[in-house]
ChimeraX commands (.cxc) that place a marker at each C-alpha (Angstrom):
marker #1 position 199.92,-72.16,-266.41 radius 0.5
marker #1 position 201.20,-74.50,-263.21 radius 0.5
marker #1 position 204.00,-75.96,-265.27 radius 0.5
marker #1 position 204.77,-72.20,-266.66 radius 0.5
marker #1 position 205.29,-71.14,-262.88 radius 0.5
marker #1 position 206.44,-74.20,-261.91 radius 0.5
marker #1 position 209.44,-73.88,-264.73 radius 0.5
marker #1 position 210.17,-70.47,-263.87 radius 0.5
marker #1 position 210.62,-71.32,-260.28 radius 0.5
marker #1 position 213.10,-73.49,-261.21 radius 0.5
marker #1 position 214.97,-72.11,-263.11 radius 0.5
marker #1 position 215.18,-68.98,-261.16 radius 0.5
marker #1 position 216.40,-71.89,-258.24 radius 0.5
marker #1 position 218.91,-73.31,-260.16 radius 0.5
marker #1 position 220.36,-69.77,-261.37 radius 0.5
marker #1 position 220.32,-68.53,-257.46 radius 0.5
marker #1 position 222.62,-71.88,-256.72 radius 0.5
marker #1 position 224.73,-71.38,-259.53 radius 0.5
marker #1 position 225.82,-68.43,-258.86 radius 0.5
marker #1 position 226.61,-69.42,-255.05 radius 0.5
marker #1 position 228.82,-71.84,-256.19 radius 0.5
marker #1 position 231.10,-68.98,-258.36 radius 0.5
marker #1 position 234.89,-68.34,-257.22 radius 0.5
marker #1 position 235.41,-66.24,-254.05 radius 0.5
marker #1 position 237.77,-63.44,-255.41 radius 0.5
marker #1 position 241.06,-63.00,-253.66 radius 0.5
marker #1 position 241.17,-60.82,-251.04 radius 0.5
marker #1 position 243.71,-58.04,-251.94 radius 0.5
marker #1 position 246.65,-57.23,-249.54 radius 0.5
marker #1 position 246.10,-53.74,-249.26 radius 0.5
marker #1 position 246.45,-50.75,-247.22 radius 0.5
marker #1 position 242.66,-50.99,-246.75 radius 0.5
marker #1 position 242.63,-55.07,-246.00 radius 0.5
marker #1 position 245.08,-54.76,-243.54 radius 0.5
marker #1 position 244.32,-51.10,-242.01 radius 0.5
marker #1 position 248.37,-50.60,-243.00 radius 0.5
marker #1 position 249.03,-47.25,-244.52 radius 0.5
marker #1 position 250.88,-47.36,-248.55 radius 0.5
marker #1 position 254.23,-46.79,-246.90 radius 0.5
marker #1 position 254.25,-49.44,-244.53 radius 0.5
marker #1 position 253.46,-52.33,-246.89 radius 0.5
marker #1 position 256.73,-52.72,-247.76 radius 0.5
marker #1 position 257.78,-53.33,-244.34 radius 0.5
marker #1 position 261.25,-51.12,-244.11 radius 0.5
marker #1 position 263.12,-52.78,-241.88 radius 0.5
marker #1 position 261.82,-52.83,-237.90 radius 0.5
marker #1 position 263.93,-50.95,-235.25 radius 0.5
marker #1 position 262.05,-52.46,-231.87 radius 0.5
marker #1 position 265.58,-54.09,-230.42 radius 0.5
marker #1 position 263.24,-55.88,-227.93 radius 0.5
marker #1 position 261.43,-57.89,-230.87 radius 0.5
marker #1 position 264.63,-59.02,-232.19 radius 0.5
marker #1 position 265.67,-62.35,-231.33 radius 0.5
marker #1 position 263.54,-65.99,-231.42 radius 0.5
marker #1 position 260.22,-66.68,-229.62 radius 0.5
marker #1 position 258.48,-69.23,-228.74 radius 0.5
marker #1 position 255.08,-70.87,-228.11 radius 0.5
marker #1 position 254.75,-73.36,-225.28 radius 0.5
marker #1 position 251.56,-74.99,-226.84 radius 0.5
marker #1 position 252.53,-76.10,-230.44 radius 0.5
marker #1 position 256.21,-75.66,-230.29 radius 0.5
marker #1 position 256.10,-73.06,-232.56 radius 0.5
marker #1 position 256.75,-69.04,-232.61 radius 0.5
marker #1 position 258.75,-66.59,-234.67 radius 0.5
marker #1 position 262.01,-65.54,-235.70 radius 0.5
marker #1 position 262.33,-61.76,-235.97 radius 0.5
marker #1 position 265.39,-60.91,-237.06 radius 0.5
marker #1 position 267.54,-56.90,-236.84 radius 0.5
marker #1 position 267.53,-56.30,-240.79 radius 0.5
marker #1 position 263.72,-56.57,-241.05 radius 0.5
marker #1 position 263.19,-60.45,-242.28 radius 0.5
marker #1 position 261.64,-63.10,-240.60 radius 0.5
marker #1 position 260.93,-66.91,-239.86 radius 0.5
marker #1 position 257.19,-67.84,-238.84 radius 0.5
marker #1 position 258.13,-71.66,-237.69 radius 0.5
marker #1 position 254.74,-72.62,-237.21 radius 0.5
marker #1 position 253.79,-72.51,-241.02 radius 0.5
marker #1 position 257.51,-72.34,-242.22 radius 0.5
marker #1 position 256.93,-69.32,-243.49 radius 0.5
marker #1 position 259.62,-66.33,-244.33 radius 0.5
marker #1 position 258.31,-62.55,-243.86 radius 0.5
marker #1 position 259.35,-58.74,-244.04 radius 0.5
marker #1 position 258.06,-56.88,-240.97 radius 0.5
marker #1 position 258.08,-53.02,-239.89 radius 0.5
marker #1 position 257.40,-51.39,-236.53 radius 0.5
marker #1 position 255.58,-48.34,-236.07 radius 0.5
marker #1 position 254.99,-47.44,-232.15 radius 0.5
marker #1 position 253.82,-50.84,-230.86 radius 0.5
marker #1 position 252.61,-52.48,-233.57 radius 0.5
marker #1 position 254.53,-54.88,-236.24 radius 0.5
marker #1 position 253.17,-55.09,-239.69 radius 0.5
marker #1 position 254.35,-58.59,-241.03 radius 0.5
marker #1 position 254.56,-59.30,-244.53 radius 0.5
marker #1 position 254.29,-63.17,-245.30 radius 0.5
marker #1 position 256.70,-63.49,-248.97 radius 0.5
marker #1 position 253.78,-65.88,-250.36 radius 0.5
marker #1 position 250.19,-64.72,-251.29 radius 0.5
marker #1 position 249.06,-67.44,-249.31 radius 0.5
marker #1 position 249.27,-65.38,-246.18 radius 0.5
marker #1 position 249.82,-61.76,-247.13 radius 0.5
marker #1 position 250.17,-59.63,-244.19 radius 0.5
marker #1 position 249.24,-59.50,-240.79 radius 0.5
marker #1 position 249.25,-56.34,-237.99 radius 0.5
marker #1 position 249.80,-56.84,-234.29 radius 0.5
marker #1 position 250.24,-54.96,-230.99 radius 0.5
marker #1 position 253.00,-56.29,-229.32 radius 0.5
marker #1 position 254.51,-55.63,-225.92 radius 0.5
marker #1 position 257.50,-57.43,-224.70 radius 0.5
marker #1 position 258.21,-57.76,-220.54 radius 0.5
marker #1 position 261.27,-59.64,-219.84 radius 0.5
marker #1 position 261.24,-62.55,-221.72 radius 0.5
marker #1 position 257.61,-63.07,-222.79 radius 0.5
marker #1 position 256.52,-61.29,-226.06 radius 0.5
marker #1 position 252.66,-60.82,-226.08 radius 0.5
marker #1 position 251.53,-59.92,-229.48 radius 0.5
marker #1 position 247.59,-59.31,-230.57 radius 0.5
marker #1 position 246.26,-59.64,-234.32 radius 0.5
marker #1 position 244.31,-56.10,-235.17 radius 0.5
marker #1 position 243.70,-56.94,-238.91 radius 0.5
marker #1 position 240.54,-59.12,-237.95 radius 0.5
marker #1 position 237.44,-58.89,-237.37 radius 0.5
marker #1 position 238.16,-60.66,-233.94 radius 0.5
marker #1 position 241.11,-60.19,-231.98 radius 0.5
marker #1 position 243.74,-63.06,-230.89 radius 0.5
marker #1 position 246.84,-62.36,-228.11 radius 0.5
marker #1 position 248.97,-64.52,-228.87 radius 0.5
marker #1 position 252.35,-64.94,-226.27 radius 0.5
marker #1 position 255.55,-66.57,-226.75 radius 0.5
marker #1 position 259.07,-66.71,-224.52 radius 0.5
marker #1 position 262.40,-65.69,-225.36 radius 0.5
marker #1 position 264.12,-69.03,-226.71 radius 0.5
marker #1 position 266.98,-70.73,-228.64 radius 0.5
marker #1 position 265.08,-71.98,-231.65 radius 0.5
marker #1 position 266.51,-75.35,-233.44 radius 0.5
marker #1 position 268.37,-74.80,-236.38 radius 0.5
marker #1 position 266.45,-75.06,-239.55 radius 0.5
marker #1 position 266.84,-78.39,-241.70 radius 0.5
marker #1 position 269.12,-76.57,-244.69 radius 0.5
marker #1 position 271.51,-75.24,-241.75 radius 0.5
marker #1 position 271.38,-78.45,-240.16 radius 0.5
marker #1 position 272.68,-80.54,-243.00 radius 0.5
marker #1 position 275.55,-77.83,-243.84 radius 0.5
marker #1 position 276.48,-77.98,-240.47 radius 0.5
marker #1 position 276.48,-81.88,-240.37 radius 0.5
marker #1 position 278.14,-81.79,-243.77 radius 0.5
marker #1 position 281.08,-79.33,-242.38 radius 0.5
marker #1 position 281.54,-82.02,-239.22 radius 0.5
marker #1 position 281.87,-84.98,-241.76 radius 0.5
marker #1 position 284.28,-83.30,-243.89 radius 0.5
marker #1 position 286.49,-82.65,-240.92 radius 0.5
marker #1 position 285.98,-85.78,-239.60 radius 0.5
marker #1 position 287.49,-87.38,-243.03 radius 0.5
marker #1 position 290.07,-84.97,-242.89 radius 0.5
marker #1 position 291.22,-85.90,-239.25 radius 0.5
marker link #1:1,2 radius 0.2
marker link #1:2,3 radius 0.2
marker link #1:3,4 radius 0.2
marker link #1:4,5 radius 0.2
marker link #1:5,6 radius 0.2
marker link #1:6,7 radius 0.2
marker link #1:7,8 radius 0.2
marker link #1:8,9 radius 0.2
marker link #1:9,10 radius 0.2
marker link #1:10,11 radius 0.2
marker link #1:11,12 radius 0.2
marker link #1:12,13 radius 0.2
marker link #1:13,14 radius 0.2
marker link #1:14,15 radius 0.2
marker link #1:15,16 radius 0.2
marker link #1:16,17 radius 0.2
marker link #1:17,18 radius 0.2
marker link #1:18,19 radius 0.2
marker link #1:19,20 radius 0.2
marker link #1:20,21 radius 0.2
marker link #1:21,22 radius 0.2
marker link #1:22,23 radius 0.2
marker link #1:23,24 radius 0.2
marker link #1:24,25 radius 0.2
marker link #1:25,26 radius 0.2
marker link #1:26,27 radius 0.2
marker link #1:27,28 radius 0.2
marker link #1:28,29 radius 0.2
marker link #1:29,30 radius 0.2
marker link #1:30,31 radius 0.2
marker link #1:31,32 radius 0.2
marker link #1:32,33 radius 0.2
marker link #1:33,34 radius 0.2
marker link #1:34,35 radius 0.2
marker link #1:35,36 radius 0.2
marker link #1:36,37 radius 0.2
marker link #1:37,38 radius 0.2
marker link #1:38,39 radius 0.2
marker link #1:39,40 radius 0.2
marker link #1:40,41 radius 0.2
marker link #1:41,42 radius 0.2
marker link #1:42,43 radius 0.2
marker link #1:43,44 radius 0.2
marker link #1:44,45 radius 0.2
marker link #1:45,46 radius 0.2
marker link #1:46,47 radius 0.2
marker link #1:47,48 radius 0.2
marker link #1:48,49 radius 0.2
marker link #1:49,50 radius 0.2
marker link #1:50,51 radius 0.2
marker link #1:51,52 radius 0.2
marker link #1:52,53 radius 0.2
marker link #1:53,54 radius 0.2
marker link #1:54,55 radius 0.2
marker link #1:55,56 radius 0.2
marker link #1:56,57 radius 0.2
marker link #1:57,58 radius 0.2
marker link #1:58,59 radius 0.2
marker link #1:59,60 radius 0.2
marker link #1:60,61 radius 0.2
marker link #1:61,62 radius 0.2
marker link #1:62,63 radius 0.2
marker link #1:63,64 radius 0.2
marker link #1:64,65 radius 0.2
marker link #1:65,66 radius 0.2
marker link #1:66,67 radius 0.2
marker link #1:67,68 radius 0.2
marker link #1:68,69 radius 0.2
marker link #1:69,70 radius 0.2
marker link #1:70,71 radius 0.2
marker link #1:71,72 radius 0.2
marker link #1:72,73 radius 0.2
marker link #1:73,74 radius 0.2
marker link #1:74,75 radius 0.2
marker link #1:75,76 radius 0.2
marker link #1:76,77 radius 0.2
marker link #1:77,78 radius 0.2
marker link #1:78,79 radius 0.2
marker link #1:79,80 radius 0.2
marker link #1:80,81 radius 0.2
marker link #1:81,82 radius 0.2
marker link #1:82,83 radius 0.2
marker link #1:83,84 radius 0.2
marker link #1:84,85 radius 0.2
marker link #1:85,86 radius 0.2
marker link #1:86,87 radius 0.2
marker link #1:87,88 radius 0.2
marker link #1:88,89 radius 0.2
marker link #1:89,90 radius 0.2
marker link #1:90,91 radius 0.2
marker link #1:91,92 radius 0.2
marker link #1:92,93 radius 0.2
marker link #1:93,94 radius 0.2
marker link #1:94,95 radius 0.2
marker link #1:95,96 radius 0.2
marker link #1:96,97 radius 0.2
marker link #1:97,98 radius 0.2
marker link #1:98,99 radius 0.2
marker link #1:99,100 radius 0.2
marker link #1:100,101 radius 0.2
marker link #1:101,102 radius 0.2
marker link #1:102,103 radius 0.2
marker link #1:103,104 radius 0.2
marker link #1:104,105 radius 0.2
marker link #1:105,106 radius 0.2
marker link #1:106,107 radius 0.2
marker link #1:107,108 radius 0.2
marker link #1:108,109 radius 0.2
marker link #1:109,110 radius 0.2
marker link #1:110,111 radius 0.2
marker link #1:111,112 radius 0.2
marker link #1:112,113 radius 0.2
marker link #1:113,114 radius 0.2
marker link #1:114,115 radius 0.2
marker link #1:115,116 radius 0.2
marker link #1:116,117 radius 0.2
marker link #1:117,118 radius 0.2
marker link #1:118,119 radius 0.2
marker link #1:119,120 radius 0.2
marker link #1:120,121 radius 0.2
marker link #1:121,122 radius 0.2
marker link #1:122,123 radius 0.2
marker link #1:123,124 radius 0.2
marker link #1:124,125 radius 0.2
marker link #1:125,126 radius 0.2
marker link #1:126,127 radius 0.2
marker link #1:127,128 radius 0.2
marker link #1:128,129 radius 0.2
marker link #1:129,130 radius 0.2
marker link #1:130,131 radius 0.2
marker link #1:131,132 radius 0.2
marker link #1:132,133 radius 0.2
marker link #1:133,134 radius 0.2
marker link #1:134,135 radius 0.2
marker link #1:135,136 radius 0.2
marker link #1:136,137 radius 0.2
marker link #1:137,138 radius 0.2
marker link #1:138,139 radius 0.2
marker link #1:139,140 radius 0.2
marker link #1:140,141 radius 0.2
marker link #1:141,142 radius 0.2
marker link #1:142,143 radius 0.2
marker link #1:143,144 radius 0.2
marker link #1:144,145 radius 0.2
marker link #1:145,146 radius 0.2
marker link #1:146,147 radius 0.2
marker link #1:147,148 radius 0.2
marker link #1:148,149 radius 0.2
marker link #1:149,150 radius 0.2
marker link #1:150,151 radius 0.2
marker link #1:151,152 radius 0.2
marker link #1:152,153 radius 0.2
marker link #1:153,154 radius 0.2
view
């Protein structure tokens, strides 16, 4: 009778772990996820003027690109995005699954852009200064490409 238990307790063990060890599902990017309602998760392009323009972090050299049209540049993950604006907060829309979207408050006061993530279960302020960003790598080399051929040319 022991090794009856004693077998039954084991496997009932080794089930348990088993199933702890199955794939997490993907968390949808949905209205619900994201507290974004249907319409917005398209992200129609933003009208805040004062977001507009490139920002950036003083700790990791990083910040964001947003853009009049509605597109984006996250330069800390090298990311593209589609973002909308609805009062004072900016749903962005990361164009990978990796990410998928993100909600902030933002507030903008001269030249510093504050901007705090709502979507999570804690909250993070994040705030970045009004700045010439470097060119990207691809706009780099055309540019560089451009000078050479003028240079032969000369």
């Amino acid at each position: 009778m022991k090794k009856i238990t004693a077998l039954t307790v084991f496997i009932l063990i080794m089930v348990l772990c088993l199933a702890s060890c199955g794939k997490k599902p993907d968390a949808p990017t949905t209205a619900a996820t994201t507290g974004a309602s249907a319409e917005t998760e398209t992200a129609a392009p933003a009208t805040g003027g004062d977001l507009v323009g490139n920002w950036k972090e003083d700790v990791f050299d990083s910040g964001f690109t947003f853009n009049a049209d509605g597109t984006g540049t996250d330069t800390f993950w090298d990311l593209t995005f589609t973002y909308s604006i609805e009062g004072n907060e900016v749903l962005i829309i990361y164009d990978t699954d990796l990410y998928g979207a993100s909600r902030y408050t933002y507030s903008v006061s001269g030249d510093t852009l504050s901007m705090t993530r709502i979507d999570e279960e804690e909250t993070s302020t994040f705030n970045y200064k009004k700045a010439d960003m470097p060119e990207t790598t691809a706009e780099t080399a055309e540019s560089e490409t451009a000078e050479g051929e003028t240079a032969e040319q000369n």
